[in-house]
C-alpha positions as CSV (number, residue, x, y, z in Angstrom):
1,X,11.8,-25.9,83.8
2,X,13.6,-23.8,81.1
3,X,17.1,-24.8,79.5
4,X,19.5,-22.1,78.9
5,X,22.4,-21.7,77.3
6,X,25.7,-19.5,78.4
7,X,27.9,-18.4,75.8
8,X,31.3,-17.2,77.1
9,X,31.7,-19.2,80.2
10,X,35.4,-18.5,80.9
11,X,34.9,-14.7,82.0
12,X,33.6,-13.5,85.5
13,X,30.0,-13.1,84.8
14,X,29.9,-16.3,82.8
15,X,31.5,-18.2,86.3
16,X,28.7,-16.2,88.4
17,X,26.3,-17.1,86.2
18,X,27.0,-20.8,86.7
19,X,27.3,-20.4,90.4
20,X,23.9,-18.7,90.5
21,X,21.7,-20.9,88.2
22,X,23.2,-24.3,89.2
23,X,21.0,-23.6,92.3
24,X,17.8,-22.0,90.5
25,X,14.4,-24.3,90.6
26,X,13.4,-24.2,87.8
27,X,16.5,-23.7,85.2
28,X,18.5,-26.3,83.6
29,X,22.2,-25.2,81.9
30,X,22.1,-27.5,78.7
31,X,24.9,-25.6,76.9
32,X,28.3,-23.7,78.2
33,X,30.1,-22.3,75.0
34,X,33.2,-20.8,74.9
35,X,35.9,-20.2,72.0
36,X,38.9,-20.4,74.3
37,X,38.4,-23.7,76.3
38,X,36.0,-25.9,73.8
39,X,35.8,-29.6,73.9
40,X,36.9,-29.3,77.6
41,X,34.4,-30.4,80.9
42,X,33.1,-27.9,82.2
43,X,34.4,-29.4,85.9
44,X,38.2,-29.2,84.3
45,X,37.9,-25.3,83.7
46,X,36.1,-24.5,87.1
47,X,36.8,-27.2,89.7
48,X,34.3,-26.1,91.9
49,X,31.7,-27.4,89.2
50,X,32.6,-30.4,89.5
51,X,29.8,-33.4,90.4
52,X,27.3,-30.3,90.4
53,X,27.3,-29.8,86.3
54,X,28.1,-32.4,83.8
55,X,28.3,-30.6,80.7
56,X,31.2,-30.1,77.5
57,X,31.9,-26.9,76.8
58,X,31.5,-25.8,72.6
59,X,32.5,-23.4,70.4
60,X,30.1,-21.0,70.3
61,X,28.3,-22.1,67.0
62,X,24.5,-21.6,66.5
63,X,23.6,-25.0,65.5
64,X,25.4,-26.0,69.2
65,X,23.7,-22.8,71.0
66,X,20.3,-23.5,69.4
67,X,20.0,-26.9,69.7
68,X,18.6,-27.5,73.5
69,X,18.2,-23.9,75.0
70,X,15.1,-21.4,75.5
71,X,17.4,-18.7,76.7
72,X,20.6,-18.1,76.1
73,X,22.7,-15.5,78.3
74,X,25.7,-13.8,76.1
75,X,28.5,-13.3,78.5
76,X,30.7,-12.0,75.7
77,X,33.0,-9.4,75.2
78,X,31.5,-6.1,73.7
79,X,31.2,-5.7,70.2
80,X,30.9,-10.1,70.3
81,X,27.4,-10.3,71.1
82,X,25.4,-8.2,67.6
83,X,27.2,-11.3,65.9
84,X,25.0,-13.7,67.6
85,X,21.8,-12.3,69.0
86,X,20.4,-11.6,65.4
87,X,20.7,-15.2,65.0
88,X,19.4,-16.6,68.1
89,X,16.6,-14.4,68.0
90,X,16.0,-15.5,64.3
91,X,16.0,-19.0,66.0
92,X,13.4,-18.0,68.1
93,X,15.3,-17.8,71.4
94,X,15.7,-15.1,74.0
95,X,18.0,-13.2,74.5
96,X,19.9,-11.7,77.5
97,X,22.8,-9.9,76.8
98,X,25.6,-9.0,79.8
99,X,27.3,-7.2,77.1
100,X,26.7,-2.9,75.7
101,X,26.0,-4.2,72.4
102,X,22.2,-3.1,73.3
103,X,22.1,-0.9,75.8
104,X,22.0,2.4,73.6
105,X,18.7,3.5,71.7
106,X,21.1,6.1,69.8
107,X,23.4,3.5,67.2
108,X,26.1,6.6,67.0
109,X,26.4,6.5,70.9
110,X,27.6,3.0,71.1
111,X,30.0,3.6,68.1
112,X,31.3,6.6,69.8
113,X,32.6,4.7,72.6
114,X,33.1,1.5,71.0
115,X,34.8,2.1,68.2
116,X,32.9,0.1,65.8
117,X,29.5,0.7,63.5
118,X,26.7,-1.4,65.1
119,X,24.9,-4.8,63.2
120,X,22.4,-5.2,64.6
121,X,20.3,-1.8,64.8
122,X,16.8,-3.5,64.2
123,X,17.5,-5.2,67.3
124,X,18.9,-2.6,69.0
125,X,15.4,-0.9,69.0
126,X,13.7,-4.0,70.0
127,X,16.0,-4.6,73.4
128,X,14.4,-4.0,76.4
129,X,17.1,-2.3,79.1
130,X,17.4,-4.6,81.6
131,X,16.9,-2.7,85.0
132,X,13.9,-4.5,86.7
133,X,13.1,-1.6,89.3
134,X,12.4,0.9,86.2
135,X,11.2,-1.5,83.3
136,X,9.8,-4.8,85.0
137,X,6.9,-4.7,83.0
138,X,8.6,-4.3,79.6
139,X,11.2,-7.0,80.6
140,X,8.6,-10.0,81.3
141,X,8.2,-10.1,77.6
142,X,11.3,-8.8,75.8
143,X,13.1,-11.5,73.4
144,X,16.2,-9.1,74.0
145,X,17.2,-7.3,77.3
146,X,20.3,-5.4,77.3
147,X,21.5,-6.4,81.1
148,X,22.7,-3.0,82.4
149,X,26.7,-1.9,83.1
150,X,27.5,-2.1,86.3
151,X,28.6,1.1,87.1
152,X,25.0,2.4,85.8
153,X,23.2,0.3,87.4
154,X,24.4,1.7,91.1
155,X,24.7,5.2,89.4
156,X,20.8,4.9,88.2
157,X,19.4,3.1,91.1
158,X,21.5,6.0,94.0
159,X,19.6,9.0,91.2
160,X,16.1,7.6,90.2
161,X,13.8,9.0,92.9
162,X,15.5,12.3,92.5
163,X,15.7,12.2,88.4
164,X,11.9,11.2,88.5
165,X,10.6,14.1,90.9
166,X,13.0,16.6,89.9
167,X,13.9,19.4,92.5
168,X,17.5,19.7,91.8
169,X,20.5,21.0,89.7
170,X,20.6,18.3,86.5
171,X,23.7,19.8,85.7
172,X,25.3,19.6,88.7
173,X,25.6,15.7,89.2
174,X,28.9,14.5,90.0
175,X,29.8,10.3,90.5
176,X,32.6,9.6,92.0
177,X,32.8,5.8,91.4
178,X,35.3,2.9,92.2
179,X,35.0,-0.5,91.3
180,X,37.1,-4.1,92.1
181,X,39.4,-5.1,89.7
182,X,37.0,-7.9,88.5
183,X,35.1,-5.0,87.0
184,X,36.9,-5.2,84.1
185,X,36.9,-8.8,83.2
186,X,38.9,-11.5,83.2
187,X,42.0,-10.6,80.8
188,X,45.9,-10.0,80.9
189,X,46.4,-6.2,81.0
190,X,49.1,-4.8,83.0
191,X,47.0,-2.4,84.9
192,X,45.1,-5.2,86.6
193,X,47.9,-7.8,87.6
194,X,48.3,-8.1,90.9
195,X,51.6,-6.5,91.8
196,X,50.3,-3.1,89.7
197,X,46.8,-2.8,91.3
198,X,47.3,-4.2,94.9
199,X,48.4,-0.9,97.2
200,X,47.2,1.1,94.4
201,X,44.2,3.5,93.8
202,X,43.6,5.7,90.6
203,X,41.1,7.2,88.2
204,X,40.7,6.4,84.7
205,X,38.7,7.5,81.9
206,X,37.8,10.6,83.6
207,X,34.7,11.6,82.4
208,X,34.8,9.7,79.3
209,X,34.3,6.1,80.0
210,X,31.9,3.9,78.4
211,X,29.1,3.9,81.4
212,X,28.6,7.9,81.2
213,X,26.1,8.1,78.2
214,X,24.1,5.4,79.5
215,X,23.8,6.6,82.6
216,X,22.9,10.0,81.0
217,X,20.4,7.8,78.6
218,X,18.2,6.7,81.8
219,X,18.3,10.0,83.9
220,X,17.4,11.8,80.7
221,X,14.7,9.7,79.7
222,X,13.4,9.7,83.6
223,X,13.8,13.0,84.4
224,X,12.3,14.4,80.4
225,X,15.1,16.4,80.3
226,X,18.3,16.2,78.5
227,X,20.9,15.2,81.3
228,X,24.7,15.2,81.3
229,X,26.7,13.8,84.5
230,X,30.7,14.4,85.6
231,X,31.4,10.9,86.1
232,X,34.6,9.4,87.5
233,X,35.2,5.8,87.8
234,X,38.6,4.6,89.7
235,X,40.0,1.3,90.2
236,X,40.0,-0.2,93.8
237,X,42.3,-2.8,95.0
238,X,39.9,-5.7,95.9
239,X,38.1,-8.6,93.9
240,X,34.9,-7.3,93.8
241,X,32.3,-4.5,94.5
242,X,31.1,-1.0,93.6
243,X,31.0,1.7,95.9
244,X,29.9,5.7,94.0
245,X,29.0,8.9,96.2
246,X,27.0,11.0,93.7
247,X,27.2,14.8,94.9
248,X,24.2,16.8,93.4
249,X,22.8,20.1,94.0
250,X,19.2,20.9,95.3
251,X,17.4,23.4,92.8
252,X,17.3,27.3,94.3
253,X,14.6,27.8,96.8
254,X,13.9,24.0,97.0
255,X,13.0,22.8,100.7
256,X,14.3,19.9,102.5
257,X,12.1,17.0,102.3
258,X,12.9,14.1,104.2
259,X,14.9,11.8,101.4
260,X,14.9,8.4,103.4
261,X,11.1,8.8,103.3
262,X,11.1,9.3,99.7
263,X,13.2,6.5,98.6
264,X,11.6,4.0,100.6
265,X,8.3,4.9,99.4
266,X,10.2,4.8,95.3
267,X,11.8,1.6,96.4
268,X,8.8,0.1,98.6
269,X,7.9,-3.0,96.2
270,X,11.7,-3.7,95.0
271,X,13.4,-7.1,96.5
272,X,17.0,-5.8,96.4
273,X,16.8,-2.1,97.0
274,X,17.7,-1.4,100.6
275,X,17.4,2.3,101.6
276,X,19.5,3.0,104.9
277,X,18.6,5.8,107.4
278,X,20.7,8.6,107.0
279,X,24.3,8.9,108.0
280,X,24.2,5.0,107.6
281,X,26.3,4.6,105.5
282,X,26.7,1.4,103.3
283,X,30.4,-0.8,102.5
284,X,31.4,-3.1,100.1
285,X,31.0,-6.0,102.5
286,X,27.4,-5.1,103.2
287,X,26.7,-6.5,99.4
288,X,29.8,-8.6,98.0
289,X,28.5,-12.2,96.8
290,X,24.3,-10.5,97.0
291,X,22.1,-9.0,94.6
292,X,21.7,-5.9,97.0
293,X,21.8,-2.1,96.3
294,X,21.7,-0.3,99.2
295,X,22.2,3.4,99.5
296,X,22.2,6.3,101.8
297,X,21.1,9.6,101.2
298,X,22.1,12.8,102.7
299,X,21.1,16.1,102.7
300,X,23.5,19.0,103.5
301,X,22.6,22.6,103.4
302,X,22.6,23.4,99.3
303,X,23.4,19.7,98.0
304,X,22.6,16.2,98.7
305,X,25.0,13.1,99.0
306,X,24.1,9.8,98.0
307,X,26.3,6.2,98.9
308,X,25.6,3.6,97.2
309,X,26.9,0.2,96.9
310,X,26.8,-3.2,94.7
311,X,28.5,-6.3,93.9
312,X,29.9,-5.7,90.4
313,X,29.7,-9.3,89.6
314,X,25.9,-9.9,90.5
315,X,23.4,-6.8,91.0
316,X,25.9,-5.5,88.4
317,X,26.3,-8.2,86.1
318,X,25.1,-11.9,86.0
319,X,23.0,-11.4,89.5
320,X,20.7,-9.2,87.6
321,X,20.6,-10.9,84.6
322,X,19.3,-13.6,86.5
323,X,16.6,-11.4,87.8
324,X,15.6,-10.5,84.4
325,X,15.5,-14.2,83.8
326,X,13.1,-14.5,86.8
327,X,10.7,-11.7,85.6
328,X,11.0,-13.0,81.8
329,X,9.4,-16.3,82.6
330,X,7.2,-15.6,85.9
331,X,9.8,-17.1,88.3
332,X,9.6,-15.6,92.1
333,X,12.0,-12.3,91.8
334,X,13.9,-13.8,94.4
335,X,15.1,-17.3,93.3
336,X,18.5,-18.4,93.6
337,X,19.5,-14.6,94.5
338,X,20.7,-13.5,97.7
């Protein structure tokens, strides 16, 4: 049995955490810390909690955090969690963070699209990127693991096979990618209230949004090849859910292989990678509330198209960060994840 602590409770992927791990084995929550709704139950913020958790929720303070945790997940807003994870690690607790403050090896990178000079950089060397199908080995015993955007995460999963074997165009990958409105946190901006985004559909930060150079980070680093990616993300008009078609060209004079055959074989061992026969193509509601990718590949005369979809709030988010939890301490894959 492990304790863990969840600092930032009141956001999406702190709620999903709490959902998930109030049904794990072999977890305890003995902390849920928040600045916005301390020195209230935890059963008076969500009322779904209550008579299943019986806990206080704290401002975020280390003394509090440290106190009676092993783990502790930050659920934080970016830029939040280089404040705290120097500390916690200091106290000699690990560390998964659902935030970007670690997913970029390159410092200037994150303060390109962040907007702020990093803290921690020691530490950002240290963390472990937090995709189990690529780095499973590296993430049973990282302190830190960067827990992967969500966006990236369907992006990397729908491209690995290909990035990995090469046999096509690198600079030819275009992701077209739309995402739930939950995708973007729990917070009053006028773009996500309900009367602006319901009947609406549009793109934003085209081809400059925060996911692109981690995306490119992975491929690169895969593929041992510098990679750059069009990438598109738009907003959809539901809770929750990615679904991206990646369009990418086959290099000149390569053959057709057969790509289901392929992925399966990449994606044989891993317990929430489903690879659909072609032209079987995957919805939202195939995933929504699972820790499931699944993705379609197709190949069409000079290019191949891949769908692929996730649940932004689990496989995308606090889903996966449990699954890093799992691997971290030995725990079946599997537990408490559907």
């Amino acid at each position: 049995m492990i304790n863990v602590g969840i600092v930032g409770i009141t956001g999406y992927t702190g709620e999903e955490l709490i959902a998930i791990l109030i049904k794990h084995p072999h977890v305890k929550i003995t902390g849920a810390f928040s600045r916005s709704v301390h020195l209230k139950p935890l059963s008076e913020v969500f009322p779904k909690f209550d008579g299943r958790v019986d806990l206080t929720c704290l401002k975020p303070d280390i003394k509090a955090i440290t106190k009676n945790t092993d783990l502790v997940f930050l659920a934080v807003p970016h830029t939040t969690a280089m404040d705290l994870a120097p500390q916690l690690l200091k106290a000699g607790k690990r560390v998964i963070d659902l935030s970007a403050d670690y997913r970029f090896k390159d410092a200037g990178s994150y303060e390109k699209f962040y907007k702020v000079k990093h803290k921690d950089k020691k530490n950002l060397a240290n963390a472990v990127y937090g995709l189990p199908e690529l780095y499973r080995n590296k993430i049973k015993d990282a302190f830190i693991v960067a827990n992967p955007g969500c966006y990236p995460t369907c992006a990397i999963l729908s491209l690995a096979p290909l990035a990995a074997i090469g046999g096509i165009d690198f600079d030819s990958i275009i992701i077209d990618a739309k995402s739930g409105v939950s995708g973007a946190g729990r917070k009053l901006e006028e773009g996500f209230l309900f009367s602006e985004a319901n009947g609406n559909f549009k793109a934003y930060k085209v081809n400059n949004h925060q996911h692109m150079p981690e995306i490119e980070q992975v491929l690169s680093k895969l593929a041992g090849k510098k990679i750059k990616v069009t990438f598109v993300p738009h907003l959809l008009p539901v809770n929750r859910g990615i679904l991206e078609t990646i369009y990418v060209k086959k290099s000149p004079g390569q053959k057709s292989q057969d790509l289901v055959k392929l992925y399966k074989k990449f994606y044989k061992n891993e317990p929430f990678v489903r690879i659909r026969e072609e032209g079987d193509f995957p919805q939202l509601k195939d995933v929504v509330n699972t820790n499931f990718c699944d993705i379609c590949v197709k190949e069409e005369k000079d290019k191949l198209i891949i769908v692929s979809v996730i649940d932004n709030l689990v496989k995308g988010a606090s889903g996966q960060a449990v699954q890093n939890m799992n691997i971290m301490y030995g725990f079946p894959e599997k537990t408490a994840l559907v």
